[in-house]
C-alpha positions, -999 to 999 in steps of 0.1 A, spaced: -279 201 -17 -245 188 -19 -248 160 -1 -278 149 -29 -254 158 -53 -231 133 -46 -255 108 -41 -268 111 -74 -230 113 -89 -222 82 -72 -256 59 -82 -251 70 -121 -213 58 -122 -222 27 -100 -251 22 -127 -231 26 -152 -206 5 -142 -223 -22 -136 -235 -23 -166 -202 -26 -178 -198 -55 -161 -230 -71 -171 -221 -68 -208 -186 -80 -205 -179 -105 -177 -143 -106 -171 -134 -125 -143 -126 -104 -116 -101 -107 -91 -104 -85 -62 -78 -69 -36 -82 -59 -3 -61 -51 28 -45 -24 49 -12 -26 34 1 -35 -4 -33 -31 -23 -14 -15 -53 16 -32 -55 0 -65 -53 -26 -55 -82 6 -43 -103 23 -76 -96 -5 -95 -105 -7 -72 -140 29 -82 -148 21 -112 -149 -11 -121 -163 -5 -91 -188 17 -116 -210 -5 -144 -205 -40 -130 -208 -65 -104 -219 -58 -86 -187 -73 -49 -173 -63 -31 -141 -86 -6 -127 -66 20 -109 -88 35 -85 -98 19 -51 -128 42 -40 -163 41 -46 -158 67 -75 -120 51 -86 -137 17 -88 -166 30 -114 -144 53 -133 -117 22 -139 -144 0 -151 -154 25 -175 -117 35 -183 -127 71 -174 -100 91 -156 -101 124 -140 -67 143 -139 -70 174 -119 -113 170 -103 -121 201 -113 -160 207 -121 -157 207 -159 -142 171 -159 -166 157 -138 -193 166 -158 -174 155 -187 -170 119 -173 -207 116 -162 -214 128 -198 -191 102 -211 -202 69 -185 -233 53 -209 -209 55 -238 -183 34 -222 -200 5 -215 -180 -13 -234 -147 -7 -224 -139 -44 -209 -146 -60 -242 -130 -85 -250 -116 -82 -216 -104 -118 -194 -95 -109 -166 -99 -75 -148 -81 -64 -114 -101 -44 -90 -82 -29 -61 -112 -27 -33 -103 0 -3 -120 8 23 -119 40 43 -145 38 69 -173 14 81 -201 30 65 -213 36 24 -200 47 4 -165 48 21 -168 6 32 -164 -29 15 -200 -31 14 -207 -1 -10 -181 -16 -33 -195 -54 -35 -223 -34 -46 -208 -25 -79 -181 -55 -81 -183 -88 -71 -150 -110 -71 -148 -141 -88 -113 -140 -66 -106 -126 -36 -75 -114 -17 -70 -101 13 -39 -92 25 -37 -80 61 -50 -56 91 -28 -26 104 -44 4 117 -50 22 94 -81 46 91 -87 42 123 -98 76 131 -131 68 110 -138 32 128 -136 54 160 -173 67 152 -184 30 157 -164 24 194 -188 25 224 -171 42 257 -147 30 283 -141 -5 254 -110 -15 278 -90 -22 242 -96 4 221 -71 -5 194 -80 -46 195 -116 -33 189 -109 -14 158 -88 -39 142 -115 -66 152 -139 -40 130 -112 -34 102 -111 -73 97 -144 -73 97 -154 -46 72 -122 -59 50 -130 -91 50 -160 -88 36 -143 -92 0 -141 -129 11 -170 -135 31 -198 -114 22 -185 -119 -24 -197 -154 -29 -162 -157 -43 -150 -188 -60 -114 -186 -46 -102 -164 -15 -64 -153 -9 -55 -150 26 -31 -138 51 -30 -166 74 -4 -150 98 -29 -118 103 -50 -134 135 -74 -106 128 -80 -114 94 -79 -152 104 -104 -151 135 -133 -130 111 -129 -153 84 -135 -184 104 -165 -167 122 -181 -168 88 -167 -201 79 -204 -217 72 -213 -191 48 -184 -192 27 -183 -212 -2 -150 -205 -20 -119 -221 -19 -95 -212 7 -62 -204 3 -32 -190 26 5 -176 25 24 -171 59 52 -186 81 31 -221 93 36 -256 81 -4 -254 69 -1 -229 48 -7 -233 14 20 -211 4 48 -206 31 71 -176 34 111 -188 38 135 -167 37 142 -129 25 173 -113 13 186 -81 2 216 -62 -7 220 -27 -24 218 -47 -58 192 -70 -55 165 -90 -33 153 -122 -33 121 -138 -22 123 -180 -13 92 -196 -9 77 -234 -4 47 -245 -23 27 -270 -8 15 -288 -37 -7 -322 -42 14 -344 -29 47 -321 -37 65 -296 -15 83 -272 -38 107 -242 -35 99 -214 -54 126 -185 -58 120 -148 -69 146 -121 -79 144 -88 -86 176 -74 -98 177 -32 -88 156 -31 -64 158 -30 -29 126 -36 -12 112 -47 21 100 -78 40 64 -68 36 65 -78 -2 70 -116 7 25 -113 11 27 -96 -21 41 -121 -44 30 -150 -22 -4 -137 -32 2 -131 -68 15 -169 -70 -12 -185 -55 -39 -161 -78 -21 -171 -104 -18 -207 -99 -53 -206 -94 -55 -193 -130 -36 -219 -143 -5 -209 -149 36 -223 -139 54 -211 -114 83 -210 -139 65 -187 -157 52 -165 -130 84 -162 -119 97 -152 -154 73 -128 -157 72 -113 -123 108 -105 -127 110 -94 -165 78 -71 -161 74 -59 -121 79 -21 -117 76 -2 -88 52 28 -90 62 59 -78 68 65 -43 69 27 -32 105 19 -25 121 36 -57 160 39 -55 176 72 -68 212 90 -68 216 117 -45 236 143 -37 272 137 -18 269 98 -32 236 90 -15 213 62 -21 181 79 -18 148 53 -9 116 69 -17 88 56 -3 68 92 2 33 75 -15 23 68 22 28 55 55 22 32 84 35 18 111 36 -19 97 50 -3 64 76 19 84 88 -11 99 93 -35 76 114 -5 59 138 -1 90 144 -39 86 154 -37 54 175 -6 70 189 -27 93 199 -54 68 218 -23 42 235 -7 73 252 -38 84 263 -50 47 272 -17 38 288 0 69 268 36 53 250 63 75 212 58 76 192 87 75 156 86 80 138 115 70 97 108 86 63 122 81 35 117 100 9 83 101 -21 100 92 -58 93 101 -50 73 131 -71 92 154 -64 79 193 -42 52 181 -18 79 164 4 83 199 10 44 203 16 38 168 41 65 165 60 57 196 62 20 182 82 34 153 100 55 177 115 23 194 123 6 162 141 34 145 166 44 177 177 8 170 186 13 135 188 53 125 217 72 131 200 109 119 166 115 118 146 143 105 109 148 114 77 167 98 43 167 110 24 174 142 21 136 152 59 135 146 68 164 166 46 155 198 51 116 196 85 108 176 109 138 184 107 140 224 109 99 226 140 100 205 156 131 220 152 112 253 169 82 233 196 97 227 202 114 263 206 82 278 227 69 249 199 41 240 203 23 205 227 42 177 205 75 173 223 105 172 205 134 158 168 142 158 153 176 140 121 185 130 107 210 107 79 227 97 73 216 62 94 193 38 108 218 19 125 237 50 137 203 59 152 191 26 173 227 25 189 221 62 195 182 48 214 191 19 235 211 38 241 185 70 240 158 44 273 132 52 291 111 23 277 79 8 243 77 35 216 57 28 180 79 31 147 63 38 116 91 32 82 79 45 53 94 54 19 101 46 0 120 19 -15 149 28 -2 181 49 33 165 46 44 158 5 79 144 14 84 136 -22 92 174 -25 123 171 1 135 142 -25 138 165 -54 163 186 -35 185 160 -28 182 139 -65 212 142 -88 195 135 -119 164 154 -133 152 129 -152 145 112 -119 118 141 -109 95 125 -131 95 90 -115 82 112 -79 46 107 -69 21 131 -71 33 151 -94 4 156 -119 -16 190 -122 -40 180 -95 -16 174 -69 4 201 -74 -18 228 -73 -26 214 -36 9 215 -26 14 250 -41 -12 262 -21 -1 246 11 38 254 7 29 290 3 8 294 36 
């Protein structure tokens, strides 16, 4: 019965929806990938918000795709607002008047409907596409689909993940497609439906043929700066980004490398993009935001959610801080969730970056405790990297009280990890010095707390 519930739920807001976009035909510009779905789509906002009649939807599922087109929103999911919004759905057909442009981020959580890329081309078609890259994540589900005794488990999965993802591209008839061309995955599944695609093909990464090449990446507690070089008609250009405030990690170069070829594609300047990208970009909460702690800390929250490509990129940022600044680094890390067998290599992967880099680590999570703390314990018994503490504790809470009181002078403290059954964004608020920062934390709505009350109380 509950299961035909759903069903029936899901078909009315897709109906609905589409609908929507029948009556209004913005031109749509999808994202997809494992990694940087959101903050590409906010990039993409500040800029074209300025420029054009621009609309963001905010969710990426197959019910946060219908409900952004129809500008519904659902605050805490309880059973009175969902009848409310089903209610409401044929009288907001015509939310997107007037609308140009409308950004649709597209994720997918498992290779079957309503959860996969192919459910959600169902409602929305791109007019552009973008794809940004293939980590594993959501693994766990794409392990349904493995046969036995596959002699790669985790180049299988990705192989699928490309596949299902890149289906924005290849499966949209899309008039333009945005690609990582450095993600061999991503590259390998695109050409194998090279004949069928009909869009234009662009691609950012490191190589001389890419339309868009990454160059070089800087940062200091102040500021970081993006370089690129624009292959052009005829013209090889150097394009130069800014962002005063804001320390954030390599893995944004495939943002706004993406966000400058969309909009280029549009029609606009990179002088302007540029302009705009640094005037209007703001970090949403949990994705690199920079607060004052306690004892002089730089606090770096980044609790929204985490992978291992994510985690990475962050401890070389670290890297870069720590040897400009001479400061402690503290890493405080949650568990990679939904990783199912792959959950042991990926952790142990961030185990060997982070000896390199951390000095104190603090741990929550199962995955954490059984892959991350005895790797690093071992680490630091043989004197390997600049590790010198590991803990780990039961819930963020219990950790954030022992943190405050070890806490050093002037250290620099990364928080990552996943969403649910570890809420690091609640360790932050012990340690932040000003409570107007509380605010800026993620998850913090009624919805979301009443989860974590529940599960902090157990």
């Amino acid at each position: 019965m509950r299961n035909l519930l759903i069903k029936a739920v899901l078909l009315h807001l897709k109906f609905w929806a589409k609908v929507t976009l029948r009556l209004n035909r913005p031109y749509i510009i999808g994202i997809a990938g494992s990694v940087g779905k959101s903050s590409t789509r906010n990039a993409l906002y500040a800029v074209l918000k300025d420029n054009l009649s621009t609309k963001v939807v905010s969710g990426n599922s197959e019910t946060g795709v219908p409900l952004g087109i129809l500008g519904l929103k659902l605050p805490a999911y309880s059973n009175k607002e969902w009848l409310k919004v089903i209610s409401r759905a044929p009288r907001k057909i015509f939310n997107l008047k007037n609308t140009e442009y409308l950004i649709v981020e597209m994720g997918i959580d498992d290779p079957h409907p309503p959860k996969n890329m192919g459910y959600l081309l169902s409602i929305v078609k791109p007019d552009m596409a973008i794809d940004l890259n293939v980590t594993a994540t959501h693994t766990m589900q794409f392990e349904k689909i493995m046969p036995k005794n596959v002699k790669n488990p985790l180049n299988f999965l990705l192989k699928k993940i490309a596949e299902e993802d890149s289906k924005i591209i290849t499966s949209s008839n899309c008039k333009v497609a945005i690609y990582n061309g450095d993600d061999t995955y991503l590259v390998d599944a695109i050409e194998k439906k090279q004949n069928e695609i009909r869009a234009k093909l662009l691609t950012f990464g490191i190589k001389k043929e890419d339309t868009l090449r990454l160059s070089t990446y800087e940062i200091t507690p102040h500021k970081t700066k993006f370089t690129y070089i624009f292959e052009g008609q005829r013209v090889e250009k150097q394009i130069s980004l800014s962002f005063q405030g804001m320390m954030l990690p390599p893995a944004y170069q495939e943002t706004f490398a993406a966000v400058f070829l969309a909009c280029f594609e549009i029609g606009l300047k990179d002088v302007q993009i540029k302009e705009d990208l640094e005037k209007n970009y703001r970090l949403p909460p949990g994705r690199s935001s920079i607060f004052t702690g306690v004892r002089n800390s730089m606090l770096i929250d980044s609790t929204y959610n985490s992978s291992k490509e994510s985690v990475i990129s962050f401890l070389k940022m670290l890297k870069t801080l720590k040897n400009k600044t001479n400061r402690i680094v503290i890493f405080v890390m949650g568990d990679m969730r939904e990783l199912g067998q792959q959950s042991e290599s990926e952790h142990n992967e961030v185990a060997e970056e982070l000896i390199k880099i951390v000095d104190y680590l603090y741990c929550v999570g199962q995955n954490t405790n059984e892959y991350v703390v005895p790797f690093v314990r071992d680490a630091i018994s043989k004197r390997q990297g600049c590790i010198k503490r590991v803990e780990w504790y039961k819930n963020a809470v219990q950790l954030a009280l022992q943190l405050k009181e070890d806490l050093p002078e002037n250290a620099i403290i990364l928080f990552k990890g996943s969403q649910n059954e570890v809420f690091l964004e609640e360790a932050v608020k012990f340690l932040i010095t000003n409570p107007q920062d509380l605010k800026l934390l993620p998850r913090q709505d009624e919805y979301w707390m009443r989860i974590k009350q529940n599960f902090f109380s157990v």
